[in-house]
N, C-alpha and C positions, 0 to 999 in steps of 0.2 A: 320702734325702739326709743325708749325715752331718753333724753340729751343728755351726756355726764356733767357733773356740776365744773364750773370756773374758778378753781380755785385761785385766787390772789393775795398778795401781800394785802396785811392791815394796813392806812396809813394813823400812825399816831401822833401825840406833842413829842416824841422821841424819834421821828422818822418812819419809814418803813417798816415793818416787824414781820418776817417773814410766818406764811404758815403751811404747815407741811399736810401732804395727803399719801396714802398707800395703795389706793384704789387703782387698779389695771382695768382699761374698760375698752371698750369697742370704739373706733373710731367714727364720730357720728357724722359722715361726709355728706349724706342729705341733706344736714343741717347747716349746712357752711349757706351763708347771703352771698348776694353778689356783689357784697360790700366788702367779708371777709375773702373773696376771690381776687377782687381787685387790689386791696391792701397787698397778698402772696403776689402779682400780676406788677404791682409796681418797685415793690421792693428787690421781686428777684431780677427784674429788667438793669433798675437803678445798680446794682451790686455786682451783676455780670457782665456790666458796664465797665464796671471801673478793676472788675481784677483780672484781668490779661496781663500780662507784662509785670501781677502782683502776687498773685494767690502761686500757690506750688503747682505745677503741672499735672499732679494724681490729683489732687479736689478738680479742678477743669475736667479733666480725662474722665475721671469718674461722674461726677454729675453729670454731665454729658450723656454717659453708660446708665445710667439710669432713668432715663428720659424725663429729669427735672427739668419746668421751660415756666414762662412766665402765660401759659395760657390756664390754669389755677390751680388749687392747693391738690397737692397728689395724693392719691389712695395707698396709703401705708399695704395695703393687700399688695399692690401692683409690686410697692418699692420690694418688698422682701421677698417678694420671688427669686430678686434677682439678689438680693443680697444673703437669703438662704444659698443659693447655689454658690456662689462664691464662694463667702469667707462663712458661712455657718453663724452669722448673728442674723437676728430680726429687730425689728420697731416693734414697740409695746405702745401704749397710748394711755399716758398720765391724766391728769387732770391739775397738777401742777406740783410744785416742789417737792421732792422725796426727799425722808428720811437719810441721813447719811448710810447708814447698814441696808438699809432698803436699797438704795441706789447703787453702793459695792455689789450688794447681793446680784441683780439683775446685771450688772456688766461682768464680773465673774460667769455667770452664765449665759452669756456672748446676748442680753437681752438690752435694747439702748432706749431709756424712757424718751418719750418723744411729746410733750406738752399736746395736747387734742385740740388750743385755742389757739384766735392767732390775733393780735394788737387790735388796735381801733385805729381809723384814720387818724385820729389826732394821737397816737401816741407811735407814727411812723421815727420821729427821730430819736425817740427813748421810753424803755420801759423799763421800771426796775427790778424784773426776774423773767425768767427762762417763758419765750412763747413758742409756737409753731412753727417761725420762722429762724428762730436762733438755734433753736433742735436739730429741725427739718434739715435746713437749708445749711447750717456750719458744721454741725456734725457727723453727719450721716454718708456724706457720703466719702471719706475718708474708709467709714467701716469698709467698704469694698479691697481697699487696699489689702491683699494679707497680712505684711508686717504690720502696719499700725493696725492693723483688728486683733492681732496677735495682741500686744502694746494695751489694749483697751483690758482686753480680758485680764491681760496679768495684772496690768493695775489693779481692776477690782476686786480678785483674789487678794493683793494686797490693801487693798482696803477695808478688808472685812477682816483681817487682822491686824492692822493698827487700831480698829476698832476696841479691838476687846485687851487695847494696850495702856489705852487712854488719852486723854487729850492732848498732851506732846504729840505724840509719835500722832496723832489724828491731823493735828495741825501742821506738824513736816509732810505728810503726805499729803495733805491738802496743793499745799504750795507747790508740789510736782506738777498736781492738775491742772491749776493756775496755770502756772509759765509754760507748760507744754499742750495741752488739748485746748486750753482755752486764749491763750495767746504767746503761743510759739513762731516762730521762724526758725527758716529751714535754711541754710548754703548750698545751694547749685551755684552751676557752670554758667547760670547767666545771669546770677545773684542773690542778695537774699531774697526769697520768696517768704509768704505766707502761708500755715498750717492750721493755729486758729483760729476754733470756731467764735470765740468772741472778738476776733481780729475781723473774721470774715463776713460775718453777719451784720458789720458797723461799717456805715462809710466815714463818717470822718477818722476814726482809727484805722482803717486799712489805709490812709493817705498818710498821718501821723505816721505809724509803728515803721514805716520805709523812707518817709523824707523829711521827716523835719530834725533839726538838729538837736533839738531837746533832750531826748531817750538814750538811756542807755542800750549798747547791742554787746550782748557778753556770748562767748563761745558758751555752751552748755556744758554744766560739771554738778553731776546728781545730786553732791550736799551740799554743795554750793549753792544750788537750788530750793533744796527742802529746806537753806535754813536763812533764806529769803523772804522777806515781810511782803505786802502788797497791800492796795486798796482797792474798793471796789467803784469808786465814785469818779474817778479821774480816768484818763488816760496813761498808761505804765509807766513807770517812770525807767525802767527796767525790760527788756525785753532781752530770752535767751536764746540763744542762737545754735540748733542742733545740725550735725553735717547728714545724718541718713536717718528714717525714722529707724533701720535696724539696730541705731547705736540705743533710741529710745527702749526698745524691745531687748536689748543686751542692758541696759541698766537695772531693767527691773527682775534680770533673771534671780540675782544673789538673794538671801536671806536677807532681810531689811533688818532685824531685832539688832546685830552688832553695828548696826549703822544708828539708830535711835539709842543705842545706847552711848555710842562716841557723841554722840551729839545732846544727851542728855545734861540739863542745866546750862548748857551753852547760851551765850546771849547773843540772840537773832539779827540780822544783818538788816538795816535800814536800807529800804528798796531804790533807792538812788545811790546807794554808795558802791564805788568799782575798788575791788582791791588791789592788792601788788598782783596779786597771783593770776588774777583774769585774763583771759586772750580776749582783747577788746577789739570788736568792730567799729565802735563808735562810742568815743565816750560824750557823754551826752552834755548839752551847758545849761540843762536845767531850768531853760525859760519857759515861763507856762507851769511849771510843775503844780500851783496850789489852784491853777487855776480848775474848778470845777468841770467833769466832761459835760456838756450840754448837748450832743449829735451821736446821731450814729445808733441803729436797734439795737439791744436789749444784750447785754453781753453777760448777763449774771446765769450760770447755773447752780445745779444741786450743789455742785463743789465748790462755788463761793458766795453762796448765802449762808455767809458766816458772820459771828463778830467780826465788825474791822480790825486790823492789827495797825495798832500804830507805827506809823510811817518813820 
């Protein structure tokens, strides 16, 4: 079987310039070196390390149930055995950034692109888009949960109709993804925990988005949300605060069109600012905010290899 290509960002005189692929292909796991085993080998040690007492208790529970371990990169065949039998999605194996409509399309049909590469030793503390480890290892296995796989699906139904709405309403539902699949927190009984997979997949941000005083921690409130800016180079300056994933799965049941249309020409909320209206966990004092992230793997996916939205 011949290797699927690596797709990557350009880098340009303008920065990164993402570029996108549609290719579904075979997971080429004879191909992985013992270099790319050891990168999966160190990272998943170093991350399972540090989130006990951080991550949400279903991501633990569940990677666990799935026999994800730091002995090397796992056979997508294996993983969806078990994640067929559960919640009814599988792993698909990309070869790097999809499509927006591409990538609604397959999570609509409970299918979760999973990048086929995985970093280089020297890009263990940052890359600037979606690999095998930020896939793998943040996303995946959350899908086992039923309500948040419920949560994924609906979302991507509704993404494939923001789609054909235009770029507003693409860009409000973008922002959903953002603050909740990619850097959410959750309120249990023994605190806030961690949801996100771009929370999860980074160590210096899963130490960030829980203690340090800088960030905002706002209760979660759906337009509240959609009509929240972000950036993709920092650390959040914002982080939203959901109390069950069910509440996330009951947000997205209603009709989204009267909500993009209340919010239509509205002007967007700068992503450190906390309003009157918020239930604040922590309001944050903002130090650090311009400062550039420089730690931590790779937090960018399909849904925010966007233009930046200024801050």
């Amino acid at each position: 079987m011949n290797t699927p290509n690596r797709i990557e960002h350009q880098m340009t005189d303008k920065g990164y310039v993402p570029v996108y692929t549609t290719a579904v292909v075979d997971q080429p796991w004879d191909s992985y070196t013992k270099t790319d085993h050891e990168v999966w080998a160190t990272l998943f040690k170093r991350q399972r390390e540090l989130l006990p007492g951080r991550a949400s208790k279903e991501f633990l529970q569940t990677q666990d149930e799935m026999g994800m371990g730091e002995q090397g990169i796992p056979k997508f065949s294996d993983l969806n055995a078990q994640l067929k039998a559960k919640t009814g999605w599988e792993i698909i194996a990309v070869e790097g950034l999809l499509p927006e409509l591409a990538f609604f399309d397959h999570l609509a049909n409970r299918r979760f692109p999973v990048t086929w590469w995985i970093r280089k030793p020297e890009q263990l503390d940052y890359l600037a888009e979606p690999d095998l480890f930020h896939d793998l290892f943040g996303h995946v296995p959350l899908l086992m949960d039923p309500v948040f796989a419920d949560y994924m699906e609906a979302y991507g139904k509704g993404g494939v109709k923001a789609h054909s709405l235009g770029p507003e309403a693409l860009s409000q539902l973008t922002r959903l993804y953002w603050y909740t699949v990619e850097f959410g927190l959750i309120n249990t009984s023994e605190g806030l925990r961690i949801y996100g997979a771009g929370i999860l997949s980074s160590k210096g941000e899963s130490i960030h988005c829980l203690e340090s005083a800088a960030p905002n921690r706002i209760g979660f409130d759906l337009l509240r949300v959609m009509n929240t800016r972000y950036r993709i180079d920092t650390y959040q300056k914002t982080y939203f605060v959901i109390d069950s994933y069910q509440q996330l799965f009951d947000a997205t049941l209603p009709d989204f069109i009267p909500y993009y249309e209340q919010m239509a020409g509205r002007e967007s909320t700068p992503a450190g600012q906390v309003l009157d209206s918020d239930r604040v966990f922590n309001r944050g004092t903002g130090e650090g905010w311009l400062v550039p992230r420089g730690s931590g793997p790779a937090r960018i996916s399909a849904m925010s290899a966007r233009p930046w939205e200024p801050w």
